[in-house]
C-alpha positions in Angstrom: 0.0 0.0 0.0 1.5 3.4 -0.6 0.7 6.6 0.7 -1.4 7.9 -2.2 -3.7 4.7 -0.7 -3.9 6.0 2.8 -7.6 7.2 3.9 -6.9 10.4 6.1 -10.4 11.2 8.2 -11.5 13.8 5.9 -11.2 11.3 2.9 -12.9 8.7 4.9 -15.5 11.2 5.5 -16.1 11.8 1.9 -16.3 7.9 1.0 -18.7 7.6 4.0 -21.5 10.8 2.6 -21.0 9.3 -1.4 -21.2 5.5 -0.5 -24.9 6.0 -1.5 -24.7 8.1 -4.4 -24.2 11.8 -4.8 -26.6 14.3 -3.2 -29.9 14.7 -5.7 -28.9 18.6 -5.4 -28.0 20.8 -8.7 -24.5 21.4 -6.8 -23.7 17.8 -5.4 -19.7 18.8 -4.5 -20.8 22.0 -2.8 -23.7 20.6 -1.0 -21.1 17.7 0.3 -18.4 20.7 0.9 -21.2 22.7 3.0 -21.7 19.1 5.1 -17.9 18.8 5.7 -16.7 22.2 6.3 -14.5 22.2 3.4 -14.9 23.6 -0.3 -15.9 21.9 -3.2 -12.5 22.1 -5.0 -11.0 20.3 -1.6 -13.8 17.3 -2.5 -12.9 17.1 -5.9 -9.3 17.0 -6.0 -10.1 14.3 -2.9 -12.1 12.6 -5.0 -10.0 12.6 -8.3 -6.8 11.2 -6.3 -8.6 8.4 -4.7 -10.0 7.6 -8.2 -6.4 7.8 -9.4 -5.1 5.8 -6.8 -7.8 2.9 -7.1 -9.4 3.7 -3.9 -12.6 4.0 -5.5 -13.3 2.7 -9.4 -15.2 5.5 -10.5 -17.9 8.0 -10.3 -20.7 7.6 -12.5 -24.7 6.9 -12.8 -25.3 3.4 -11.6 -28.9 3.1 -13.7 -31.7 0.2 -12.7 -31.6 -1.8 -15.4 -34.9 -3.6 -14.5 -36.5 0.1 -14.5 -35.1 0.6 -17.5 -37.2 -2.2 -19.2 -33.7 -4.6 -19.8 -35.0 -7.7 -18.3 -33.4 -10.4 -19.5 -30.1 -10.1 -17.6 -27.7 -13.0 -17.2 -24.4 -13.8 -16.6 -22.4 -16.0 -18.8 -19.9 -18.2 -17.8 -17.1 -19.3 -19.8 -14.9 -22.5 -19.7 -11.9 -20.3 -21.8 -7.7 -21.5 -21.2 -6.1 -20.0 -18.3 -3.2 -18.8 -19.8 -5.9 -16.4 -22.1 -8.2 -15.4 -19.1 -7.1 -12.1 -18.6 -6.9 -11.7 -22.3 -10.7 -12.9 -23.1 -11.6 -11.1 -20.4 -10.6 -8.0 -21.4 -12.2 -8.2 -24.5 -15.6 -9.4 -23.4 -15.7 -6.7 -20.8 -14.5 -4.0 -23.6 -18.3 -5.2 -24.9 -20.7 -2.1 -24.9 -23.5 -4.7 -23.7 -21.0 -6.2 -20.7 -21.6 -4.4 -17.5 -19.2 -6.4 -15.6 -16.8 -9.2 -16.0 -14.6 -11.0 -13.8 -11.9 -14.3 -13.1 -13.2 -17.0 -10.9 -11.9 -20.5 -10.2 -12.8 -23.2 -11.7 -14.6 -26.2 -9.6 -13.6 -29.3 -11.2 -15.5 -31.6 -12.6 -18.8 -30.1 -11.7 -17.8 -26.3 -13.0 -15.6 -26.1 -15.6 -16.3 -22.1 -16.1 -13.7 -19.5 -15.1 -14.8 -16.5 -16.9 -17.9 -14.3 -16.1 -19.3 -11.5 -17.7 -23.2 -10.1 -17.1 -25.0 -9.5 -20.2 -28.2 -7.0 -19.9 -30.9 -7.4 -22.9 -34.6 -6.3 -23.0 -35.5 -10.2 -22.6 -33.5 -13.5 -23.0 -33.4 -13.5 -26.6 -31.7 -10.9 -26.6 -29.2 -11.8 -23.9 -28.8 -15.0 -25.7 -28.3 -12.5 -29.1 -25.0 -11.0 -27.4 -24.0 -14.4 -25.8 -23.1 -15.6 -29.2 -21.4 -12.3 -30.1 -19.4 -13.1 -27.1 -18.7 -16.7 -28.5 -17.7 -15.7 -32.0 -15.1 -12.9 -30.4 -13.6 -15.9 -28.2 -13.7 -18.0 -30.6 -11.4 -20.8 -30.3 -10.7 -19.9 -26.9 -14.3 -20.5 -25.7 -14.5 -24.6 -24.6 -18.2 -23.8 -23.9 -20.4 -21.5 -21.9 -23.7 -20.9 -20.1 -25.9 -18.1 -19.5 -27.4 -17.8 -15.8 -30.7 -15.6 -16.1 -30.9 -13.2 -13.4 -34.5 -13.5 -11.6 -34.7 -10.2 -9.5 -32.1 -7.9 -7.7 -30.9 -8.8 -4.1 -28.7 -6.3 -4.0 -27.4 -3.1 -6.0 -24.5 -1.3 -4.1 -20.5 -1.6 -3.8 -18.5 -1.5 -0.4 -20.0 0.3 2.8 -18.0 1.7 5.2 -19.5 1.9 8.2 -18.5 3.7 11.9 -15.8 4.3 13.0 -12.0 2.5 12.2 
């Protein structure tokens, strides 16, 4: 871990009140400065370093996709060669229809799958559309695959911190 990583209390503070979202206000970053006593330039420059460090991923709309009308989520799993993982999986997440994608072990014999990526559509046929898009970019490297049709959202949020250290 190096410095840039370190949460001081004021950073901690601003990870705490946007956990949830930005304030619904026409000035989120002065709203949050106004909360925390600082200004809004001191929250975004916070903010843009612990992006830049990888303390958080990003800042961005994080949409319902069931509201939305796309219905016919699923996540895919693919049986692709180790040694290509990372590659494959950098192209299927790359995919303007992949929200997410991630390396997972395998469970032998019963799971042979070690690539995941979440596929949204407005119904299963469309999921199962962009599954095969998915197939014929891995081509060769894909040793089979399955979609798992989401049923309904248990849960739609990252990381919470909570209290105090």
């Amino acid at each position: 871990m190096t410095d840039a990583n370190i949460l001081d209390d004021l950073d901690r503070s601003i990870v705490v009140a946007t956990q949830a979202g930005l304030p619904l206000v026409p000035e989120p970053y002065q709203h949050l400065a106004q909360e925390l006593g600082v200004t809004a330039g001191e929250i975004m420059r916070r903010m843009q370093r612990m992006l830049e460090s990888g303390i958080i991923r990003r800042i961005g709309a994080v949409p319902n996709h069931y509201t939305l009308g796309f219905r016919g989520n699923g996540m895919s799993v693919w049986n692709v060669p180790d040694e290509r993982v990372t590659q494959c999986g950098r192209l299927v997440g790359g995919l303007a229809f992949v929200s997410h994608a991630y390396h997972r072990p395998r469970h032998l014999p019963e799971w042979p799958y070690n690539l995941f990526a979440m596929v949204h559509g407005r119904d299963r046929e469309e999921v199962e559309q962009k599954v095969e898009i998915i197939a014929g970019l891995l081509g060769e490297h894909s040793r089979g695959h399955e979609i798992l049709f989401s049923k309904q959202i248990l849960k739609k949020t990252g990381l919470r911190i909570v209290g105090d250290r």
